[in-house]
N, C-alpha and C positions, 0 to 999 in steps of 0.2 A: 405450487407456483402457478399463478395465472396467465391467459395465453398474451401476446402482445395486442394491445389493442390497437383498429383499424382506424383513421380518421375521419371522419365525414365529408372531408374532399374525396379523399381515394374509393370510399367507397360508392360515391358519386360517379367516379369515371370507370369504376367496375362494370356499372349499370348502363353506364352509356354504350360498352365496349360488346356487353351484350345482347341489349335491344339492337345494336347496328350490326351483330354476326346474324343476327334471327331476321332483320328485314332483307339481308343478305340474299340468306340462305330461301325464304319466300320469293323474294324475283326471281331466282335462277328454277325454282320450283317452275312458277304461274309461266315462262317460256319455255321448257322443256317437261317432258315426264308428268305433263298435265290429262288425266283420263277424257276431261269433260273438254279439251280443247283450251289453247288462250288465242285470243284473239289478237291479230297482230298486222293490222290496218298501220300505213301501208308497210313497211318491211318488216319481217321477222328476224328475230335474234339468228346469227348463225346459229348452225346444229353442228356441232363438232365432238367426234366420238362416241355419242350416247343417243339414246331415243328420246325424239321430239315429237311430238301432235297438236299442230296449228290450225284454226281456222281464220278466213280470210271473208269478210261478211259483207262492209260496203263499197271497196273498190278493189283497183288493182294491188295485190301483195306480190312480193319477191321473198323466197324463201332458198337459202345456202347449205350446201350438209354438206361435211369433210370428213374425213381422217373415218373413216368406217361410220359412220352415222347411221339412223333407220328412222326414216323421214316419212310424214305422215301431214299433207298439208289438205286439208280442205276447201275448196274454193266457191263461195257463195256470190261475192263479189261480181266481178265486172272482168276480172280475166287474172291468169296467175303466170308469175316464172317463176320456174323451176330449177336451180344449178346444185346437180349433184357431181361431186367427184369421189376422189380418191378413195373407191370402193367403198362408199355406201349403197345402201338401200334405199328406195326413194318411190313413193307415192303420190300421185296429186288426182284426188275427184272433183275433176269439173264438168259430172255427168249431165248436166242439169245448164246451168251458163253457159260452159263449154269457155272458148278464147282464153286456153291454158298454151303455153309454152316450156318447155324440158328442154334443157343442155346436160347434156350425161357423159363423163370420161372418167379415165384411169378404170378401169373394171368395174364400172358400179353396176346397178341395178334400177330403171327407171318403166315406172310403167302407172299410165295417164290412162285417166277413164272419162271419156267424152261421149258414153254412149247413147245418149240422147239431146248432142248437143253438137256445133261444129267448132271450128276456127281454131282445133288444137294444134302444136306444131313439133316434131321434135329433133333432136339433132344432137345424134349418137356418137362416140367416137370411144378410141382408146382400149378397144377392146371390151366395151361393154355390150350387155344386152338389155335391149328398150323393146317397149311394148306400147300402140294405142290401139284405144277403142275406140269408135268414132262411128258418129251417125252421116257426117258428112262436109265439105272443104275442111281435110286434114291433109298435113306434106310431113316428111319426114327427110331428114338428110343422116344417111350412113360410113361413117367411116374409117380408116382402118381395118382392123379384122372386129368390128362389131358383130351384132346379131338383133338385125331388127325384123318387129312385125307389126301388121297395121292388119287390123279388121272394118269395115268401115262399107257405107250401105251405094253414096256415089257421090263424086269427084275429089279422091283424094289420089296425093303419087307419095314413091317412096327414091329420091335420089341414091342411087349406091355405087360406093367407090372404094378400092382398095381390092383386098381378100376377105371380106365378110359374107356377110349371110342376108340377105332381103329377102321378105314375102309380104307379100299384100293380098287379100280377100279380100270380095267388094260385090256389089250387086253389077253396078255397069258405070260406064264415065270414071274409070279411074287409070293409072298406068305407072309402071317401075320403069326407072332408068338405070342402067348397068352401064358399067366404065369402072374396068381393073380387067381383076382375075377372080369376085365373087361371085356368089349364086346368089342370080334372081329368081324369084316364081314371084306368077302369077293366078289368081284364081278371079274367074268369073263367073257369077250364075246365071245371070241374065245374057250374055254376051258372049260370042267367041277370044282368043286370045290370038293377036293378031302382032307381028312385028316392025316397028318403023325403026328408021336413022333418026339420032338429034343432028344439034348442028355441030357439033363439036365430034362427032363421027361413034356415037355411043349407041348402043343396041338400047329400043324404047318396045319393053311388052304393053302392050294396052289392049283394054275390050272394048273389042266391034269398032272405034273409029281412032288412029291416029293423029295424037297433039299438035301444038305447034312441035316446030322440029328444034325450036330453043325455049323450050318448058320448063324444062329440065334443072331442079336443084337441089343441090348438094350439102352436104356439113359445111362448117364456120371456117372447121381447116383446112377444108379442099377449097373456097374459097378465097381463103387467104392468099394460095400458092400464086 
């Protein structure tokens, strides 16, 4: 008995049904799970739950991770943002340009490498821990029970609020602001560590010379309040 045979209509849309799962399945390839990078001028595709690696080449890019994500965005460009949440992992080298910005909550993982460049910024909360590197005009806002730290050569500060954790390292011209119940440190090489008032009545560590007394700032959501 021979088998039923197929029409050349159907077997027409067989074909269509397949080339369009495989150009599918290549777009979601070339934005996430790319070795050599995709390029993704100016926004990139969210990253949600799987590993992404972006590069970002002639201007500014915006790059998104959710739901556990492990984010890897490159920035060549002209300056990058960074929104990582709900406990991903999240990377951005703007060692080089520098003028990258990170928003980091819900427990993620964020940490910015500017270390040959300035203008990076970041702004921590929810119980995460953030990290920059920084050659120089880097700020940071801390809040929550975060954990942040900033390495950085001079004029950068680290705003911190709540029950978290700030440290800053620095050559000289830089300074932490504390307001709550966390720990700040301060490290200086060049400089003593000396304490001033803001103006909002918050202890200000800086080396060898005291800011303005309203310098001082903070996360998106201590802002908000």
């Amino acid at each position: 008995m021979n088998p039923p045979s197929v029409s050349p209509m159907i077997r027409v849309l067989l074909g269509l049904f397949a080339l369009s799962g495989f150009a599918l399945a290549a777009t979601q390839l070339s934005a996430c799970n790319d070795d050599e990078g995709g390029a993704c001028d100016p926004d990139c595709p969210t990253c949600v739950g799987e590993a992404c690696t972006e590069v970002c080449v002639d201007r500014e890019c915006q790059l998104g991770c959710e739901q556990g994500a492990d984010c890897s965005l490159e920035c060549e460009g002209g300056g990058c943002v960074l929104d990582c949440a709900s406990k991903s992992d999240c990377t951005t080298d703007c060692s080089v340009e520098g003028n990258c910005d990170a928003s980091c909550e819900g427990q993620s993982s964020c940490d910015i490498d500017c270390s040959e460049a300035g203008g990076c910024d970041l702004d921590c909360a929810g119980g995460s821990d953030c990290n920059v590197e920084c050659l120089t005009d880097c700020g940071g806002g801390c809040t929550g029970n975060s954990n942040c730290t900033m390495t950085c050569d001079t004029g950068c500060d680290i705003g911190c609020t709540g029950n978290g954790t700030c440290s800053l390292a620095c050559t000289k011209d830089c300074f932490v602001c504390c307001k709550g119940s966390g720990t700040c440190e301060l490290t200086c090489s060049d400089a003593d560590v000396i304490e001033c008032e803001g103006s909002s009545g918050e202890v200000i560590k800086a080396c060898g010379e005291c800011p303005q007394p309203d310098s001082c700032q903070y996360g998106a959501e201590e802002e908000e309040k």
